[in-house]
C-alpha positions, 0 to 999 in steps of 0.5 A: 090130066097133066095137073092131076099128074102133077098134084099125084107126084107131089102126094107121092113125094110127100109120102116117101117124104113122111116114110123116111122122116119117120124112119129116122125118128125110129132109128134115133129112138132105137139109138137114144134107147141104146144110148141109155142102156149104156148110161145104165150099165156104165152107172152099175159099172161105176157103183162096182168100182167105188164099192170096189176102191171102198173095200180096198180102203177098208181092208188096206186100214185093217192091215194098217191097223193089225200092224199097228197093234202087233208093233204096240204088243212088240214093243210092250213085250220088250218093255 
């Protein structure tokens, strides 16, 4: 009896053992699949920013160039 007792509280253990082995496999999908949705919005993010930084260089090579040529039609004016 003592045996089967004995052979009962290792099946037992043995299960607690799998039960919380397979909790954390769950909590490190749950956490790697937050982790990539982060990756993903930080992705969108950067994307944002160059095409943000992109027009800012455009536009501020717009300017450099409308200054350039009202300088060029001042110049010509007085000449």
């Amino acid at each position: 009896i003592q045996k089967r007792m004995r052979e009962y509280q290792i099946m037992q253990k043995q299960h607690e053992l799998t039960h919380k082995e397979s909790a954390k496999q769950a909590k490190i999908a749950s956490l790697q699949s937050e982790i990539d949705m982060y990756k993903a919005e930080l992705d969108v993010l950067m994307e944002e920013e160059k095409f943000w930084h992109n027009g800012r260089d455009i536009r501020a090579n717009l300017r450099g160039k409308n200054k350039e040529d009202i300088y060029a039609k001042q110049i010509e004016g007085r000449i």
